[in-house]
Biopython code that builds the backbone (N, CA, C, O; Angstrom):
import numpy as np
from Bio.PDB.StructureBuilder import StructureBuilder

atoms = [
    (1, "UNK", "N", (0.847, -1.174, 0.000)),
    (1, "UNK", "CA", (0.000, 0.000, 0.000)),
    (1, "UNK", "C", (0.890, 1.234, 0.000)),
    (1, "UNK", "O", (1.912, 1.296, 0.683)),
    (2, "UNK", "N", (0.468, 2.206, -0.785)),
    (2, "UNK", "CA", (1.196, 3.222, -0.652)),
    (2, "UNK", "C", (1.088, 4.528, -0.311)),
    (2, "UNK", "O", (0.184, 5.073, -0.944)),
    (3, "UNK", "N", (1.886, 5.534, 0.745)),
    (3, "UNK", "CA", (1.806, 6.214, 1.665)),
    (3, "UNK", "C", (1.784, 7.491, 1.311)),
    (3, "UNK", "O", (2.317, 7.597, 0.206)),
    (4, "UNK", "N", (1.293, 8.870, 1.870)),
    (4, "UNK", "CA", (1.303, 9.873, 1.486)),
    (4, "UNK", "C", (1.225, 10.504, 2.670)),
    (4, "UNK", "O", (0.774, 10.138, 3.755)),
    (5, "UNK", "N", (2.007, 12.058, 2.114)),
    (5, "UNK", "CA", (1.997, 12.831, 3.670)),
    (5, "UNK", "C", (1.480, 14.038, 3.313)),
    (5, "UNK", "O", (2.012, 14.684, 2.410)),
    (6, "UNK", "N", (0.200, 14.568, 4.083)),
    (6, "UNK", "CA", (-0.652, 15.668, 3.940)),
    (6, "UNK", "C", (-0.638, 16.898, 4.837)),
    (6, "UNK", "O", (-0.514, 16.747, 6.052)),
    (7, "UNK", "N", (-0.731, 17.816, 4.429)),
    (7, "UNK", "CA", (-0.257, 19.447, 5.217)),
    (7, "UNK", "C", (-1.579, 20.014, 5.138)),
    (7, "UNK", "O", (-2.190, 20.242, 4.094)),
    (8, "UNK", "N", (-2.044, 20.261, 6.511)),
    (8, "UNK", "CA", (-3.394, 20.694, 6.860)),
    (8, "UNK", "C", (-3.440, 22.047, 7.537)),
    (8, "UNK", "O", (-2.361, 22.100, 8.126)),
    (9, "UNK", "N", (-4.053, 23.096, 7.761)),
    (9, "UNK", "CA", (-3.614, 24.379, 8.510)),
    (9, "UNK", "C", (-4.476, 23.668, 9.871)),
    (9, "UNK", "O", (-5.428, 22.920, 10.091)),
    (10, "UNK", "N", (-3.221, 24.623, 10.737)),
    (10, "UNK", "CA", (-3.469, 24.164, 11.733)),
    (10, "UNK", "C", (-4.419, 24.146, 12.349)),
    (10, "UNK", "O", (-4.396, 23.416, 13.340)),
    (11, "UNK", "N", (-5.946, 25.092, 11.998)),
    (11, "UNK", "CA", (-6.779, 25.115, 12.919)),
    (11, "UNK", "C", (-7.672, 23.532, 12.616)),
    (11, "UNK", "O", (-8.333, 22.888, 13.432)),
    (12, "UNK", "N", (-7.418, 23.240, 11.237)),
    (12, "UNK", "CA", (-7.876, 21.893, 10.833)),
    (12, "UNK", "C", (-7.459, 20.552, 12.018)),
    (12, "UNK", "O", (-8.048, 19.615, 12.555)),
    (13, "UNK", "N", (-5.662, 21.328, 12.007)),
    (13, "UNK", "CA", (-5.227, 19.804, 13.107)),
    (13, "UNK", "C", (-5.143, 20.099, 14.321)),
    (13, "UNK", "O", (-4.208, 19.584, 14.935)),
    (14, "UNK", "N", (-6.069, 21.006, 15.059)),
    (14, "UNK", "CA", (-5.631, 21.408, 16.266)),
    (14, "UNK", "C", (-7.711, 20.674, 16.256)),
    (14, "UNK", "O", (-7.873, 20.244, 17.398)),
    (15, "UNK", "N", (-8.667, 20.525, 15.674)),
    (15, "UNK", "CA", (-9.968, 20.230, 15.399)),
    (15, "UNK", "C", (-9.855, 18.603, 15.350)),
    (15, "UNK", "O", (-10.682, 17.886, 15.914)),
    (16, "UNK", "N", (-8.732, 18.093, 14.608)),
    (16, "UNK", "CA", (-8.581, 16.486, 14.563)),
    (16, "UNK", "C", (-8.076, 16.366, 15.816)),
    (16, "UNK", "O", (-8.569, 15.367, 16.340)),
    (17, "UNK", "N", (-7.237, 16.986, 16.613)),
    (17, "UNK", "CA", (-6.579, 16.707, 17.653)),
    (17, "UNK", "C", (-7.733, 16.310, 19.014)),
    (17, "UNK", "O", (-7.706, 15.363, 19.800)),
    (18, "UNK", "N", (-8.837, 17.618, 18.873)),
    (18, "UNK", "CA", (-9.945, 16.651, 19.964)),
    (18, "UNK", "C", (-10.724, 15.623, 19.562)),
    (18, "UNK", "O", (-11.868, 15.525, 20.006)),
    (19, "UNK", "N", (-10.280, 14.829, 18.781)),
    (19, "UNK", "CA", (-11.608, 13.726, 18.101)),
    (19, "UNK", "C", (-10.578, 12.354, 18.140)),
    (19, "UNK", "O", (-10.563, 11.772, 17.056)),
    (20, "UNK", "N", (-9.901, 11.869, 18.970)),
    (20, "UNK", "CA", (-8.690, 11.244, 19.379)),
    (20, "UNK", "C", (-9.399, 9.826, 18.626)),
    (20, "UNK", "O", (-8.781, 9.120, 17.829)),
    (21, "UNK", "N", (-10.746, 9.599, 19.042)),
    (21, "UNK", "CA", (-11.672, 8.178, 18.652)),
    (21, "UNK", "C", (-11.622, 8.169, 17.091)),
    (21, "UNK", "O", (-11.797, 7.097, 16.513)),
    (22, "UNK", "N", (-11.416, 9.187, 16.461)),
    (22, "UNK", "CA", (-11.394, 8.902, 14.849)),
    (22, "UNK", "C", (-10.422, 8.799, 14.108)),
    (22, "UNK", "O", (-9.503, 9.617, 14.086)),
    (23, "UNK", "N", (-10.498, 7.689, 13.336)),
    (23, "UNK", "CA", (-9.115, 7.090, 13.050)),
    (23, "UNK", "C", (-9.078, 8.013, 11.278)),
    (23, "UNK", "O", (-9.632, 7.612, 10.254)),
    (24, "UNK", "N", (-8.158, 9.419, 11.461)),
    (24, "UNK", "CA", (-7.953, 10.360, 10.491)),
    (24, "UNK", "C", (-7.750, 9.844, 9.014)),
    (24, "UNK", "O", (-8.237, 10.490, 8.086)),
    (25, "UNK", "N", (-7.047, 8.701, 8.789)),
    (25, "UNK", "CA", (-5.986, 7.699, 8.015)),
    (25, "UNK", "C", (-7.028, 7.421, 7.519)),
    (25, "UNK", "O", (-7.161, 7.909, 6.396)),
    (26, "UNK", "N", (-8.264, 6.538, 8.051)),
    (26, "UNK", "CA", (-9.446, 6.272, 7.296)),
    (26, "UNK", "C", (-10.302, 7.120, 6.472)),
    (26, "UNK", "O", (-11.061, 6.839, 5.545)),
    (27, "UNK", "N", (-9.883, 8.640, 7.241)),
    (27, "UNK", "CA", (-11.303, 9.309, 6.889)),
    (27, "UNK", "C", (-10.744, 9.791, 5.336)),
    (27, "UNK", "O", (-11.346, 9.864, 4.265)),
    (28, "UNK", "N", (-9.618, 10.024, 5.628)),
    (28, "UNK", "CA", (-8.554, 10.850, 4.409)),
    (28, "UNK", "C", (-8.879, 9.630, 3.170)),
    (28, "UNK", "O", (-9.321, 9.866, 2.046)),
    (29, "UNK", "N", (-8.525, 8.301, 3.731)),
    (29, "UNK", "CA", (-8.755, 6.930, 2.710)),
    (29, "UNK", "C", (-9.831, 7.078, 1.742)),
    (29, "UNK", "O", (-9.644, 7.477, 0.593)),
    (30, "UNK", "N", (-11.071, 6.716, 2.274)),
    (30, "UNK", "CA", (-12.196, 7.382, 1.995)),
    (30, "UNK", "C", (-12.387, 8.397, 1.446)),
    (30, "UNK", "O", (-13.206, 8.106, 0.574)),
    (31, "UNK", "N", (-12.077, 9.863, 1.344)),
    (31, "UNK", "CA", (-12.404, 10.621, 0.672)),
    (31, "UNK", "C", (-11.834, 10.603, -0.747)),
    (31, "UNK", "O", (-12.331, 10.923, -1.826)),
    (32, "UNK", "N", (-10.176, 9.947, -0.275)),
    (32, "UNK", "CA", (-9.255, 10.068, -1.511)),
    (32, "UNK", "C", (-10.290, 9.087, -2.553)),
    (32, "UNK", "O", (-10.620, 9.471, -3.675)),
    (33, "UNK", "N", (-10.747, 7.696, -1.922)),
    (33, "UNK", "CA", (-11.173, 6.744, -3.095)),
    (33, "UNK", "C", (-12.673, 7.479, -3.444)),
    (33, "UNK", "O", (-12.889, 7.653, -4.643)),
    (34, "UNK", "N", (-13.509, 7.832, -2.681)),
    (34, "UNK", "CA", (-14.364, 8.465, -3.463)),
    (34, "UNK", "C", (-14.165, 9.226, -4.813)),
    (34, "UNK", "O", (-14.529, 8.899, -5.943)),
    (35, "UNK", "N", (-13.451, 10.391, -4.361)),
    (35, "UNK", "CA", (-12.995, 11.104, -5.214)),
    (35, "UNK", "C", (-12.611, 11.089, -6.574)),
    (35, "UNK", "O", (-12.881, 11.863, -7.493)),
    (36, "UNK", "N", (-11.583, 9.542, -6.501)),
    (36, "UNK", "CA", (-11.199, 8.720, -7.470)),
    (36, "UNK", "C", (-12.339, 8.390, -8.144)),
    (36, "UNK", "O", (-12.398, 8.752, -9.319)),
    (37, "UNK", "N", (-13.290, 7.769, -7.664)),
    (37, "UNK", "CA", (-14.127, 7.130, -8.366)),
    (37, "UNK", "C", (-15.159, 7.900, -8.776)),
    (37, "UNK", "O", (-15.602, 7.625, -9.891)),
    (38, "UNK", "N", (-15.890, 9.186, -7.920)),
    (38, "UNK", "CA", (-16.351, 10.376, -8.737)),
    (38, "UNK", "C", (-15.703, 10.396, -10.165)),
    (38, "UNK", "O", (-16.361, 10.262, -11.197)),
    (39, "UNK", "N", (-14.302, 10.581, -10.118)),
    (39, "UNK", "CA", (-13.667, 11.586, -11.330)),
    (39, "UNK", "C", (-13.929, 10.321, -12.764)),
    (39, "UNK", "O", (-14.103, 10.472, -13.973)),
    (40, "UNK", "N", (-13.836, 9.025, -11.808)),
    (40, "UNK", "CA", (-13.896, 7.883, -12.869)),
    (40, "UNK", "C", (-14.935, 7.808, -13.498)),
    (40, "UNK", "O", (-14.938, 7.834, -14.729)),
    (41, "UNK", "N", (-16.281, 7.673, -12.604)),
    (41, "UNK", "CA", (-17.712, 7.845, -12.623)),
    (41, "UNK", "C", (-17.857, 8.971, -14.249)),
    (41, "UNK", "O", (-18.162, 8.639, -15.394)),
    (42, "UNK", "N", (-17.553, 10.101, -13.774)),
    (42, "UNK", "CA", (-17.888, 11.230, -14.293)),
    (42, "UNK", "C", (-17.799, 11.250, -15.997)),
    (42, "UNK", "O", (-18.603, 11.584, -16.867)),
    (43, "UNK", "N", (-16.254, 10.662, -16.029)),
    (43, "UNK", "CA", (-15.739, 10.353, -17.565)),
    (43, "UNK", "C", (-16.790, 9.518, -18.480)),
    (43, "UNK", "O", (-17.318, 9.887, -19.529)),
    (44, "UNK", "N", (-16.919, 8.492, -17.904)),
    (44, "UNK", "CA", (-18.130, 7.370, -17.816)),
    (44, "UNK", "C", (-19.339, 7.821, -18.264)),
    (44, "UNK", "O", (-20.033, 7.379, -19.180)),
    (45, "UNK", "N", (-19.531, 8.780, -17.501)),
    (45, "UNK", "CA", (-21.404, 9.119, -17.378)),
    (45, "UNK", "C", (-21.549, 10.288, -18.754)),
    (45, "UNK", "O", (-22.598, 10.591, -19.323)),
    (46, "UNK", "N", (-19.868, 10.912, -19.118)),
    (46, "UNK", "CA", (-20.531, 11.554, -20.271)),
    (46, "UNK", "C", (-20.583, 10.355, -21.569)),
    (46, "UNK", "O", (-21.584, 10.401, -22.284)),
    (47, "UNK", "N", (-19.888, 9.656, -21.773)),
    (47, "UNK", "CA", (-19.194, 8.523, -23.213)),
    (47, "UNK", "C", (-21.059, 8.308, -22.920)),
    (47, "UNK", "O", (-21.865, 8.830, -23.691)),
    (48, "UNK", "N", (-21.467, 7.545, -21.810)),
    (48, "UNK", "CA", (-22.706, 6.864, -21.430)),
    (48, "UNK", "C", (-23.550, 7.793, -22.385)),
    (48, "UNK", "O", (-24.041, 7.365, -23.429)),
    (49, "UNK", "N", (-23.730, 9.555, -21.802)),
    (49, "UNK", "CA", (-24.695, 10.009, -22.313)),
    (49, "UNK", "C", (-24.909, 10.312, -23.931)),
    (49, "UNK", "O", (-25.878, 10.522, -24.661)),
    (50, "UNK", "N", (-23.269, 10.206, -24.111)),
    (50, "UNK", "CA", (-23.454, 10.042, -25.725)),
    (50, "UNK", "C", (-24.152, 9.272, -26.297)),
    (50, "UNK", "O", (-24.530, 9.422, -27.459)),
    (51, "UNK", "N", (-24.444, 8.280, -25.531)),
    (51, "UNK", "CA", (-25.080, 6.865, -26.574)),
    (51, "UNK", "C", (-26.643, 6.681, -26.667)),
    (51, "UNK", "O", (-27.294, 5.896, -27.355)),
    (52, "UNK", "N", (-27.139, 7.856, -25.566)),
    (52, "UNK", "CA", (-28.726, 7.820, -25.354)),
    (52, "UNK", "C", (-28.997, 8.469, -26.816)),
    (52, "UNK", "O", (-28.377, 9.229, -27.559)),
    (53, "UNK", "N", (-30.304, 7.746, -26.852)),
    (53, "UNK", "CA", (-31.257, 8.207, -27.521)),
    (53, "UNK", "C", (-31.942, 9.968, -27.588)),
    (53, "UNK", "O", (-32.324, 10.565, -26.582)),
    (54, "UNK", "N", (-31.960, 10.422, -28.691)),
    (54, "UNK", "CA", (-32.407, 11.552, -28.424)),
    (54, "UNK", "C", (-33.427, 11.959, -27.622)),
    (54, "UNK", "O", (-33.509, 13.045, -27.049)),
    (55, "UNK", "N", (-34.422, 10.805, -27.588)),
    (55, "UNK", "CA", (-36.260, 10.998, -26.949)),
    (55, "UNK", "C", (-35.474, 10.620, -25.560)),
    (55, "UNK", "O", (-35.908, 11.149, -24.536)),
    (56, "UNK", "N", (-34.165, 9.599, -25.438)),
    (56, "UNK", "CA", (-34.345, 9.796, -23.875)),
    (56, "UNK", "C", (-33.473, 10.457, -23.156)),
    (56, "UNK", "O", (-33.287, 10.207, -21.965)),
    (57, "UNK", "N", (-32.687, 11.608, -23.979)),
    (57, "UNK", "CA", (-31.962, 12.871, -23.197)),
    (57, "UNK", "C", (-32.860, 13.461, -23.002)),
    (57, "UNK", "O", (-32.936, 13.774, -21.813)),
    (58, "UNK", "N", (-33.776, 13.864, -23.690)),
    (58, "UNK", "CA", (-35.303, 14.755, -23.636)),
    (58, "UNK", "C", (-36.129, 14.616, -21.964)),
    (58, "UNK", "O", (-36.465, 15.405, -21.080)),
    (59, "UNK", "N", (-36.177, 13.444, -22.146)),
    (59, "UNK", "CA", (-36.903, 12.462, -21.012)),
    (59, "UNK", "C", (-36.026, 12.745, -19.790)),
    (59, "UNK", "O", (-36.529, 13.317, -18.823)),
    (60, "UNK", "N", (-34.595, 12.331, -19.783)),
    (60, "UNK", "CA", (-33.918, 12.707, -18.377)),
    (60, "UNK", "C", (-34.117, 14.373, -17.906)),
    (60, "UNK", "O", (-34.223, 14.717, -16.729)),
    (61, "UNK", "N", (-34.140, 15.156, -18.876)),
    (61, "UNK", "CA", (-34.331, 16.773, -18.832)),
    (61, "UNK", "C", (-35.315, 16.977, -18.071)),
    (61, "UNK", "O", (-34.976, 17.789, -17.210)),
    (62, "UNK", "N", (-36.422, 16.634, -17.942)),
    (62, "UNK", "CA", (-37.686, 16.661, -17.835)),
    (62, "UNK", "C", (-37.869, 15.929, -16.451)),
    (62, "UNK", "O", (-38.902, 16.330, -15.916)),
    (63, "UNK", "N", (-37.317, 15.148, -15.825)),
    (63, "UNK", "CA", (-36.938, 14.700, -14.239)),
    (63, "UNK", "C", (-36.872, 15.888, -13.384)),
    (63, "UNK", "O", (-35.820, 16.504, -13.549)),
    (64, "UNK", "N", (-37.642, 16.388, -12.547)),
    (64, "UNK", "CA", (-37.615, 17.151, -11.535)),
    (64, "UNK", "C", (-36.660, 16.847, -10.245)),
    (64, "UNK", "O", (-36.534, 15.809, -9.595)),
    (65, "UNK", "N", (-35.823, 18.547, -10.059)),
    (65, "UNK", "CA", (-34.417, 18.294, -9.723)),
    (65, "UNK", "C", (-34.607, 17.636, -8.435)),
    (65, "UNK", "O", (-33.583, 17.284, -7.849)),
    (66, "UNK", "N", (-35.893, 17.378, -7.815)),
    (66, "UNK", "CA", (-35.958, 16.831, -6.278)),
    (66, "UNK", "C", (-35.671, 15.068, -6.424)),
    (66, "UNK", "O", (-34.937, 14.368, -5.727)),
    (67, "UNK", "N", (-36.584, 14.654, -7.652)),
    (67, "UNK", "CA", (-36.281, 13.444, -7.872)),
    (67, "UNK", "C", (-34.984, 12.899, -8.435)),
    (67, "UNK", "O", (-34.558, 11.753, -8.581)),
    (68, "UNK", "N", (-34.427, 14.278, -8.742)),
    (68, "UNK", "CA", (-32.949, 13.554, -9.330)),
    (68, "UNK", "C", (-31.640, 13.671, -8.082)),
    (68, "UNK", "O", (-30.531, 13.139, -8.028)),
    (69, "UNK", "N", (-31.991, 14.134, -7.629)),
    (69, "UNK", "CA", (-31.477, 14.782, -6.001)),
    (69, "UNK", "C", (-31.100, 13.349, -5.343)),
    (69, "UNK", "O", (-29.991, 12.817, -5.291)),
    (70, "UNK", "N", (-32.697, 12.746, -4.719)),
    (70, "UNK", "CA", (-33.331, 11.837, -4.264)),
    (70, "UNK", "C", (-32.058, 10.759, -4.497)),
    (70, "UNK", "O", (-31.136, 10.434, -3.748)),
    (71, "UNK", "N", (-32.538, 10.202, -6.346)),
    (71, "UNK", "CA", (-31.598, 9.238, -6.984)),
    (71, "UNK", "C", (-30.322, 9.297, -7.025)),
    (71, "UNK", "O", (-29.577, 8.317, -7.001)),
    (72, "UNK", "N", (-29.888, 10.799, -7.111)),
    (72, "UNK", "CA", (-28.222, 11.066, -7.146)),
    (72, "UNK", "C", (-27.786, 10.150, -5.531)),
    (72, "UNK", "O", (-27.160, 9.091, -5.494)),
    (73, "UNK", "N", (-28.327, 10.925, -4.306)),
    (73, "UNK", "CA", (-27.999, 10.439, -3.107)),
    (73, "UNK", "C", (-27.897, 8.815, -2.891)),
    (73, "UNK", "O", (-26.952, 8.202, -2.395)),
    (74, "UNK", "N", (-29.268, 8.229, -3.456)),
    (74, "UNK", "CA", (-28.700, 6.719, -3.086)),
    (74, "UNK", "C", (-27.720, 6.430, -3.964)),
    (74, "UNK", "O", (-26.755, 5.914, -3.400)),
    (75, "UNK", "N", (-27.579, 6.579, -5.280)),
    (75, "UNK", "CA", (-26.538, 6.065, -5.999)),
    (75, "UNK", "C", (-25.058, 6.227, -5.408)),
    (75, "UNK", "O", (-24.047, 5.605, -5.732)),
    (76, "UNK", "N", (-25.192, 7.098, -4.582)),
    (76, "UNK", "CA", (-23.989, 7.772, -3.844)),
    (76, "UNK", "C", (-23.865, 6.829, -2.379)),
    (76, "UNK", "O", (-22.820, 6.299, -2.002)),
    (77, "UNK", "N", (-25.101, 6.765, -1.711)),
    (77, "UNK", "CA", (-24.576, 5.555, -0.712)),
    (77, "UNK", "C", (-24.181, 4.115, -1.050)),
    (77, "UNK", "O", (-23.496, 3.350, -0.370)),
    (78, "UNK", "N", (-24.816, 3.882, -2.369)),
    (78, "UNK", "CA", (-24.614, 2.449, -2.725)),
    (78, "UNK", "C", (-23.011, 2.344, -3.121)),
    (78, "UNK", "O", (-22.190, 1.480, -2.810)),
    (79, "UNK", "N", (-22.875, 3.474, -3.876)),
    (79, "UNK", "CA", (-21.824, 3.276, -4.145)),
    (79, "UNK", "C", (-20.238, 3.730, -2.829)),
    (79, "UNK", "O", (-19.040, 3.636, -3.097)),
    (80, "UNK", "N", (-20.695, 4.065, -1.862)),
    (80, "UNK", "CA", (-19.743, 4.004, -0.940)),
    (80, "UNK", "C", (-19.848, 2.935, -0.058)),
    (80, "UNK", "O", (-18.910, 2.651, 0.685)),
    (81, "UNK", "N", (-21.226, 2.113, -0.063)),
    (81, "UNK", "CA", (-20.887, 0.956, 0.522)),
    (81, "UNK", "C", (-20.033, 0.133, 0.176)),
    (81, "UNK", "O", (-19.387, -0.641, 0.882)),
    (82, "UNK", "N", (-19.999, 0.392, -1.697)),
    (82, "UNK", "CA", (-19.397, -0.750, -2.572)),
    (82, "UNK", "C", (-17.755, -0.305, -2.059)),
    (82, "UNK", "O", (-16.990, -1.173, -1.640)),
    (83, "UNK", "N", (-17.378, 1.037, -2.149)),
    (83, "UNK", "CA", (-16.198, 1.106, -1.941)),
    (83, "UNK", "C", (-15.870, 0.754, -0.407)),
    (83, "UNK", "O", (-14.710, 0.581, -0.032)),
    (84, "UNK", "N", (-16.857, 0.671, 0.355)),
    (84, "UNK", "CA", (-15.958, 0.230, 1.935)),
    (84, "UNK", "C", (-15.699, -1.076, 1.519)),
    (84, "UNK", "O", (-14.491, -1.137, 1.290)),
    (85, "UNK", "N", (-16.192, -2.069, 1.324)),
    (85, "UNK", "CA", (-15.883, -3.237, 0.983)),
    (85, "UNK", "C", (-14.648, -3.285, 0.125)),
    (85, "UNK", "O", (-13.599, -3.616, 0.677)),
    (86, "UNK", "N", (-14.646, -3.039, -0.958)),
    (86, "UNK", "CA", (-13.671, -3.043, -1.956)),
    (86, "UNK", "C", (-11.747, -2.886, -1.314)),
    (86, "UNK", "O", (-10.699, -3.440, -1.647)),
    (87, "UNK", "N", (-12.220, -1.548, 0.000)),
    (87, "UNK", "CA", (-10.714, -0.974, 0.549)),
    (87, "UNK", "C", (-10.414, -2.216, 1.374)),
    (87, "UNK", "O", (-9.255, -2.536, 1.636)),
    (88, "UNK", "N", (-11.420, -2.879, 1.761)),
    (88, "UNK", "CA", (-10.811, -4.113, 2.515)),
    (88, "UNK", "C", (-10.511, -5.454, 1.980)),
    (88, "UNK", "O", (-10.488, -6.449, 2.704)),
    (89, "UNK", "N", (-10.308, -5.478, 0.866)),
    (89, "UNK", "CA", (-9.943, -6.497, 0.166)),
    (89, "UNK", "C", (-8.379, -6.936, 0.052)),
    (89, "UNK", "O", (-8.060, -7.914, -0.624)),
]
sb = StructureBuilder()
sb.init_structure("model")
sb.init_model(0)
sb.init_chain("A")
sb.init_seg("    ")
for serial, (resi, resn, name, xyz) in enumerate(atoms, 1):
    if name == "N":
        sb.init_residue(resn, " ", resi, " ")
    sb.init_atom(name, np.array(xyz, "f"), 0.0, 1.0, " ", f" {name:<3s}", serial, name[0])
structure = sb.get_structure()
């Protein structure tokens, strides 16, 4: 596995410093692989939208932003469940 060293201002590490129970290494883990996989996701989701159908870019347009909100969020927990699993492999 490979290691990295991160420079935080201090009022950031003087804020981690009272939270002694949270293991920082994880939280940093986690954000980094999200992130990753956002940026991966993202590349993805345009090639994807190239390939729709005209009637159903029309159709996604037309989704009201509460319901796409809604769907964005679980797709977003599912997919960080998938990645907790995955980091422990």
């Amino acid at each position: 596995m490979a290691h990295i060293t991160l420079s935080l201002p201090d009022e950031a590490y003087m804020e981690m410093k009272r939270h002694p129970e949270i293991k920082w290494s994880e939280v940093a883990r986690h954000a980094i692989i999200e992130k990753t996989l956002l940026l991966k996701k993202s590349m993805h989701t345009t090639e994807f939208v190239k390939l729709l159908s005209t009637e159903t870019r029309k159709d996604l347009q037309q989704v009201p932003s509460e319901k796409w909100a809604a769907f964005t969020k679980a797709v977003k927990k599912a997919g960080w469940k998938r990645t907790k699993y995955l980091t422990r492999a």
